[in-house]
Rosetta silent file (secondary structure, phi, psi, omega in degrees, C-alpha in Angstrom):
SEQUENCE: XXXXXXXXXXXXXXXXXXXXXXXXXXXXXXXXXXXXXXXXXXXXXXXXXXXXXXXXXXXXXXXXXXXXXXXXXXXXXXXXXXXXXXXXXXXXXXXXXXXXXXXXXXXXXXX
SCORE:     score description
SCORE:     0.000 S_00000001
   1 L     0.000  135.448 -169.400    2.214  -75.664   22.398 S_00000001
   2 L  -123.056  122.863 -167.094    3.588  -75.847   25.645 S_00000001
   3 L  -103.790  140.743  173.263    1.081  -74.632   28.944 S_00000001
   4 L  -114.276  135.671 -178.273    3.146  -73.778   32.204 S_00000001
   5 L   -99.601   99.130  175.136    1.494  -74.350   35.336 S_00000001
   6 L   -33.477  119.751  164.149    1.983  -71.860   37.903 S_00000001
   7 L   -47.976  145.714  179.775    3.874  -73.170   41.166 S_00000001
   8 L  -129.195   96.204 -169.246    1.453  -72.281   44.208 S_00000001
   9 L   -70.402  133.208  155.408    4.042  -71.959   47.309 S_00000001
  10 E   -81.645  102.966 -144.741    2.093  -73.447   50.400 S_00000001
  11 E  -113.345  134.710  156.398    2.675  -71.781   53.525 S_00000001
  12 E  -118.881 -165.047 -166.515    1.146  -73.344   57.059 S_00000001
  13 E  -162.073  130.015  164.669    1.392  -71.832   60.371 S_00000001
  14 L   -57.485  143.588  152.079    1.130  -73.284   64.328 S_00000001
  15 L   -53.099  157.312 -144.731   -0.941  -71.316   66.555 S_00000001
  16 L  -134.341  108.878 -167.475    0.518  -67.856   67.515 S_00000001
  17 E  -114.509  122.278  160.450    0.822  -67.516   71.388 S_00000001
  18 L   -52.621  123.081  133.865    2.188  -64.330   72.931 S_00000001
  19 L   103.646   15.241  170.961    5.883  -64.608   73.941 S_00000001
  20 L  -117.948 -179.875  178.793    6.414  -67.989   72.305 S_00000001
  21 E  -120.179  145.706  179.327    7.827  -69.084   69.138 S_00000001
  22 E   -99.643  147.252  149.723    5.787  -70.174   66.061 S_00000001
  23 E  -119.884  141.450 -173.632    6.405  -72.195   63.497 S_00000001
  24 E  -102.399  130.235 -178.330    5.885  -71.463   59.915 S_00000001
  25 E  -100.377  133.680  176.241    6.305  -74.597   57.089 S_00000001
  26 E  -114.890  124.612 -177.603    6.947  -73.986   53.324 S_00000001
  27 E  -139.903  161.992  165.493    6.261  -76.564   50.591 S_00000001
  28 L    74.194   32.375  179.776    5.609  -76.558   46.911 S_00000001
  29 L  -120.568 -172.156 -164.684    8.130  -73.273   46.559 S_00000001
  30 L   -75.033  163.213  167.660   10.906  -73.026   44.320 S_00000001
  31 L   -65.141  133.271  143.328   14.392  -74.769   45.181 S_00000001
  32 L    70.327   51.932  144.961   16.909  -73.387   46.538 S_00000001
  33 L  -128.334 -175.324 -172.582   15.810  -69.376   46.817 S_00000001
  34 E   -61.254   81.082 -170.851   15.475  -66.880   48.663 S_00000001
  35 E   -88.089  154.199  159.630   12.231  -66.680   51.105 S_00000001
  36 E  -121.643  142.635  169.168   10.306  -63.959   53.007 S_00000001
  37 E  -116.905  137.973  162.291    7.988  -64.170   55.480 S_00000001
  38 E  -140.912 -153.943 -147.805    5.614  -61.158   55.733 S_00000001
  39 E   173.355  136.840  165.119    2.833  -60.158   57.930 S_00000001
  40 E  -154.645  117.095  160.148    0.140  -57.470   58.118 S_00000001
  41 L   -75.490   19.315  177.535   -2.222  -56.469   60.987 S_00000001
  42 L  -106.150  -11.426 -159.458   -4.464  -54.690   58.491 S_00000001
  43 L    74.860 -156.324 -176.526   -5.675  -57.384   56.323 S_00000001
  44 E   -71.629  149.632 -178.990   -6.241  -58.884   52.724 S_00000001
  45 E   149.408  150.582 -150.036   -5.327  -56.753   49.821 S_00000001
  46 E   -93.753  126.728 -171.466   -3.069  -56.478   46.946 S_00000001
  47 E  -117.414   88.497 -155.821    0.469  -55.283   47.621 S_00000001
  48 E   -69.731  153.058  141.471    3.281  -54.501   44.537 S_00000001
  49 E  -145.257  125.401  163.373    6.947  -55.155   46.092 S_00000001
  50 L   -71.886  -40.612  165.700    8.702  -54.401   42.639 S_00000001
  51 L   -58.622    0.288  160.898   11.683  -56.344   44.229 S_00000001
  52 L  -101.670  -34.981  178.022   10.292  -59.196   43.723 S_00000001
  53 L    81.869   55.711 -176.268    8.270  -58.462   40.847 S_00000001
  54 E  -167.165  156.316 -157.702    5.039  -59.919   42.398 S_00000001
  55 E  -117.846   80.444 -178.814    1.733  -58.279   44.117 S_00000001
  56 E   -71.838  163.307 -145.827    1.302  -59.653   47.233 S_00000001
  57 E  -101.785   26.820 -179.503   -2.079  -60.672   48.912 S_00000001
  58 E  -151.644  149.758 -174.330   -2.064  -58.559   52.240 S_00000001
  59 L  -103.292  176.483 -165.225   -2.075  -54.821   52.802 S_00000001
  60 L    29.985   98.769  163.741    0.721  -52.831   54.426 S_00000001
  61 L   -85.864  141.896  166.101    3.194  -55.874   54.368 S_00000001
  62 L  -152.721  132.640  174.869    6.003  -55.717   56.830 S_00000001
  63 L   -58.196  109.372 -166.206    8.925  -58.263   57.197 S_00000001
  64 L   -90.067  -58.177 -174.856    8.625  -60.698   59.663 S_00000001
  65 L  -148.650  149.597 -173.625   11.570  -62.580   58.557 S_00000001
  66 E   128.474  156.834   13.936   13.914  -63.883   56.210 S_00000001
  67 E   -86.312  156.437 -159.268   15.714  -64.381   53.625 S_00000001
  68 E  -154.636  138.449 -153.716   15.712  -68.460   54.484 S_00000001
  69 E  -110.991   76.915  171.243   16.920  -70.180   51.982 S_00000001
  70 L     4.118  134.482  140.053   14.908  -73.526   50.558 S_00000001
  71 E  -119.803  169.648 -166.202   15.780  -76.752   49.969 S_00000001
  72 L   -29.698  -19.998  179.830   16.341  -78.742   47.219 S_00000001
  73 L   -94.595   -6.482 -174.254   12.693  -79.683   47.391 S_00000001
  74 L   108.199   -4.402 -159.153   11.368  -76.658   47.804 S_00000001
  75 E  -128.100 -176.238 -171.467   10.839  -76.508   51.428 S_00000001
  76 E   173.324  134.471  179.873   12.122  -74.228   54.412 S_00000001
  77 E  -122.673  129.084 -175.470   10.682  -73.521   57.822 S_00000001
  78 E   -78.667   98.377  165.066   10.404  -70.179   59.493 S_00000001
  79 E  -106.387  120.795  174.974   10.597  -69.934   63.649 S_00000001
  80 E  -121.061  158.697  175.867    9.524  -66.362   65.210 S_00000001
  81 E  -109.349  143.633 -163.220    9.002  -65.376   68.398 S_00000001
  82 L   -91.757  133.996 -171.353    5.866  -63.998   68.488 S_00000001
  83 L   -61.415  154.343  159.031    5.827  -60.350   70.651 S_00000001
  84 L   -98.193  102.454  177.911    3.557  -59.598   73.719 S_00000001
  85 L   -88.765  155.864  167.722    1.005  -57.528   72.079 S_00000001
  86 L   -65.746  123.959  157.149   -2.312  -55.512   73.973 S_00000001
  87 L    68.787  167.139  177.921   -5.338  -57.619   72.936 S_00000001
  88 L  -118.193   82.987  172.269   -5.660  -60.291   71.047 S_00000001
  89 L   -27.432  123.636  137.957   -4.633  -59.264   67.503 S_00000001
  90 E   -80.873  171.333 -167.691   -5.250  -60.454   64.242 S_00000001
  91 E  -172.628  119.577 -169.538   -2.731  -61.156   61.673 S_00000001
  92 E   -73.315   98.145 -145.281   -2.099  -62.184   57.924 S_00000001
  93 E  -137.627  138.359 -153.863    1.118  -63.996   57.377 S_00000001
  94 E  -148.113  141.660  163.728    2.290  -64.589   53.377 S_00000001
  95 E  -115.975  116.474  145.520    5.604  -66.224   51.984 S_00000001
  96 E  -119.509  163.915  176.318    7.288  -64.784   49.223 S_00000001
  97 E  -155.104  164.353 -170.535   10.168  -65.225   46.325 S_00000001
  98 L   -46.381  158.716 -157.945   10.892  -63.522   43.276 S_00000001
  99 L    28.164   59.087  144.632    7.366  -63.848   40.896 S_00000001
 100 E  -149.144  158.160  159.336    5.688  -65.952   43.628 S_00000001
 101 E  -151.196 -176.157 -146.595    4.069  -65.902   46.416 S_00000001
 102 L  -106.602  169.666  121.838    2.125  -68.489   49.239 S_00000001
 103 L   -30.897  136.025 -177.345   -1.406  -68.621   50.387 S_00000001
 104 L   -90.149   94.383  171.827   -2.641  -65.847   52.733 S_00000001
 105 E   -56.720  137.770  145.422   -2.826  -67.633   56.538 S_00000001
 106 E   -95.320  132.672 -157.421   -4.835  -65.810   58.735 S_00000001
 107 E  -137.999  121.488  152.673   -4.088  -65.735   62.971 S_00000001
 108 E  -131.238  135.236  154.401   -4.694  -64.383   66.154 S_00000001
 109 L   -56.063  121.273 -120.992   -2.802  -63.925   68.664 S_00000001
 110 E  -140.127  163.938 -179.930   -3.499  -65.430   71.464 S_00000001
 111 L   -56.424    0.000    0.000   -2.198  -65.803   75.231 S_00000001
């Protein structure tokens, strides 16, 4: 009998500063695919995207960036510039690839 042990993509994130750029780090993901960065200012909650075939962990997802492609190892780093938003929002930032997805980061945005 052979047990497969899900991959758990790691995602981490920099503090998120209006009108600067963040950076996001990816480890532990598959080689050499396809990445998304997504984002929600509504919070945690289970999301299908049937393109992927996976249920992601934040509600209303919307694409901050991507696709960025790994590297052989698995890893791949994301830089956005973060907008100057009214207030200081939070916000829920997720990595996905086809079946998988990251840890759910949580943020606010901050001056």
């Amino acid at each position: 009998m052979t047990i497969t042990v899900a991959r758990r993509i790691a995602l981490d994130a920099s503090d998120l500063h209006k009108g600067q750029d963040a950076t996001l780090t990816v480890t532990n993901s598959r080689p050499n695919a396809p990445t998304y960065l997504i984002y929600s200012l509504t919070g945690l909650g289970e999301t299908d995207i049937p393109q992927l075939g996976i249920t992601c962990g934040v509600r209303r997802p919307t694409l901050a960036a991507g696709p960025v492609r790994t590297n052989a190892q698995g890893e791949a780093t994301f830089v956005v510039r973060i907008p100057a938003v009214n207030g200081n929002p939070r916000v829920w930032l997720q990595v996905v690839q086809m079946h998988d997805a990251s840890n759910v980061v949580q943020r606010t945005i901050r001056n």
